[in-house]
C-alpha positions in Angstrom: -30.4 99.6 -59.3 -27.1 97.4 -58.9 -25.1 100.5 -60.4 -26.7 103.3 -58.4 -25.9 101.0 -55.2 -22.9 100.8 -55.8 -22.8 104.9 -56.6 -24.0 105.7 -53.6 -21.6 103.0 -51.8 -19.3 105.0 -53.1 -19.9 108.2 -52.2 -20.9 107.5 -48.4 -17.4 105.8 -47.6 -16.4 108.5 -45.8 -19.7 109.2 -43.9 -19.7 108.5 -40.2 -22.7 106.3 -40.4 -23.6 104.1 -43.4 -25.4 101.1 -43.6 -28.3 99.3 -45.1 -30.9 101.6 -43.5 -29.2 104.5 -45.1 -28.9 102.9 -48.4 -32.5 102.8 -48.8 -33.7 105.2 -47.4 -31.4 107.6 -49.6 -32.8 105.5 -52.4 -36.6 106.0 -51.7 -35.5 109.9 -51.1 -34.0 109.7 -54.7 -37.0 108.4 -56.3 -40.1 109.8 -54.7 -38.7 113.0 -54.6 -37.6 112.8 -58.9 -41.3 111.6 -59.0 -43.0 114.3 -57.2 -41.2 117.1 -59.2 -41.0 115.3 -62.7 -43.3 112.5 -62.6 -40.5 109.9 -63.1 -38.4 108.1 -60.8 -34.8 107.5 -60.5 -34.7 104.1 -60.7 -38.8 103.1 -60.6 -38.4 100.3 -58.6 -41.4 99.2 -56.3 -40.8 99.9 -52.4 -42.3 98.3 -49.9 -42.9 98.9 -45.8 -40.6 97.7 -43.5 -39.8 98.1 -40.3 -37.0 100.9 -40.6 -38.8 102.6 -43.3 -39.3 102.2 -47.2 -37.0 100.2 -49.0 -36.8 99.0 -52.6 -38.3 95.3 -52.4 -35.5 93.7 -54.5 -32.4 95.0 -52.5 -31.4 92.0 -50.2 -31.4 90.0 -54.1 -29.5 93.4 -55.4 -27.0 92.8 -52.4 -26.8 89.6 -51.9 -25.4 89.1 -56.2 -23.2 92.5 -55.3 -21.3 90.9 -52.3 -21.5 87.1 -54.5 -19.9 88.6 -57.2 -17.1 90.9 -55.4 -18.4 94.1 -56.2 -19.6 94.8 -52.7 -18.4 94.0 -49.0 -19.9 94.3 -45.8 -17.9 95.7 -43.0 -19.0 94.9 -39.9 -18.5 98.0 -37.5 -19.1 98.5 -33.6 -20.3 102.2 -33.0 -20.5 103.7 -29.5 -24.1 103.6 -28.6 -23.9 100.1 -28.7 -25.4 99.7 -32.3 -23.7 97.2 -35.0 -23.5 98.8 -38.3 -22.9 96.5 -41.7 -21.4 98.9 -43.8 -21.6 97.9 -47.9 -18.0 98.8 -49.0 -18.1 99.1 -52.9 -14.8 97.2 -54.6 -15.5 98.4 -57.9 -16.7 101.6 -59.8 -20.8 102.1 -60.7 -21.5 102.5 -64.2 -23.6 105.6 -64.3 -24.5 105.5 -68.0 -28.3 104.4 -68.0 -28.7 107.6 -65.8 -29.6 111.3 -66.9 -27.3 114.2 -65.0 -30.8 114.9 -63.0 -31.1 111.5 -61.9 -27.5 112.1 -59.9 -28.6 115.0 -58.6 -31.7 113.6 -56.8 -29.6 110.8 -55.7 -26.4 113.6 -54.6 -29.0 115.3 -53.1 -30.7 112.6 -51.3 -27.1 111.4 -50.0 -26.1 115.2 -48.5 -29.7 115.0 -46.4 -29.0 112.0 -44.6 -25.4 112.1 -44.7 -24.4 113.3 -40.8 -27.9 111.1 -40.1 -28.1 108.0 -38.2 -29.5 104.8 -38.8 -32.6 105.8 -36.7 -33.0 109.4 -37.3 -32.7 108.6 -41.4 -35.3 105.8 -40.5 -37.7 108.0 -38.2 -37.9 110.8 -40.8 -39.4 108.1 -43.2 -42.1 107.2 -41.2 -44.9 109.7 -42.8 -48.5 108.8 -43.8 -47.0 107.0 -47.0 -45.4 105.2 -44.7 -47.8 104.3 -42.1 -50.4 103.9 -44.4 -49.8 100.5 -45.8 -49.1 97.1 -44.1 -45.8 95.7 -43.2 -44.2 94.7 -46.9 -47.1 96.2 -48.5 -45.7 98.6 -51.9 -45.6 102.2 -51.5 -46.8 103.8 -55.0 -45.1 106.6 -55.9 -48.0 108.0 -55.8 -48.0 108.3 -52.4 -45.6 111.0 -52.2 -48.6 113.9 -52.4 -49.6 112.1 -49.4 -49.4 115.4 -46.5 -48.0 114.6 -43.1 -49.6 118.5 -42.4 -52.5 118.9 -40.4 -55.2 120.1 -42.4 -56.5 123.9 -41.7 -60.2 124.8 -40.5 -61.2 125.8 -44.3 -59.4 122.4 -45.8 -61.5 120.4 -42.8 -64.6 122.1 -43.8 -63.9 121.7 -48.0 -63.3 118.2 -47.3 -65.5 118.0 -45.1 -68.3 118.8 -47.7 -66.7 116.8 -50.9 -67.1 114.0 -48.7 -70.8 114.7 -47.6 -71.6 115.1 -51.5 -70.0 112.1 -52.2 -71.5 109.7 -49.6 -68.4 109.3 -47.5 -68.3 108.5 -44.2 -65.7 107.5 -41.2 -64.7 104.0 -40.4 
């Protein structure tokens, strides 16, 4: 995790907007994403519900050792709407061998989606049923990534519709 932080550190420097929010939400991208076309994660860490979105549940310990250490600063930036943005600045270069060439992609490809995104947009766009189906700091499983955010058509209603007559289902 430390090492793909500081990857991704990296690579937004030059992104108008880059902060914390960002961070994990181009992390959770990363990994649900790997683990919804392979079945494995990037870095198979265990996110949780936040406020802003899904975000790996050991990253203020993953940044708090990063800026103790040196490796990473925060930059405190004042953007015109108003909004206060603590950008992690990575001092020194990640370590990317524990990762496969596929595991970079995801996380290249994760960084190009949000990259012209704000803070709130990146964080809005996480907000799905994986999302809003668990409690505040309640873990997301993986899992949850075949969760649909589609409305269901008439013949999907009426399917489920019947599996859950069969199976004694009912509505709370």
């Amino acid at each position: 995790m430390r090492e793909l932080v500081l990857f991704v550190c990296q690579r937004c420097s030059a992104a108008d907007r880059f902060g914390k929010v960002k961070l994990n939400k181009i992390l959770w991208r990363a990994d649900f994403r790997a683990y919804a076309e392979r079945r494995l994660p990037v870095t198979g860490r265990t996110y949780q519900k936040l406020a802003a979105g899904p975000a790996p549940l050991e990253m203020p310990l993953v940044l708090a050792e990063l800026e103790a250490e040196g490796s990473i600063a925060f930059s405190r930036r004042e953007m015109a709407d108003g909004y206060v943005e603590l950008r992690p600045v990575a001092n020194v270069a990640p370590s990317l061998r524990a990762f496969s060439p596929d595991d970079i992609d995801y996380v290249e490809e994760a960084i190009r989606f949000y990259w012209s995104m704000s803070a709130t947009q990146a964080s809005d766009l996480s907000h799905g049923v994986a999302w809003r189906s668990r409690k505040f700091l309640d873990p997301i499983p993986y899992e949850a990534v075949f969760l649909s955010d589609g409305k269901m058509t008439a013949d999907e209603r009426l399917r489920f519709g019947a599996m859950a007559a069969a199976k004694g289902w009912t509505s709370l």
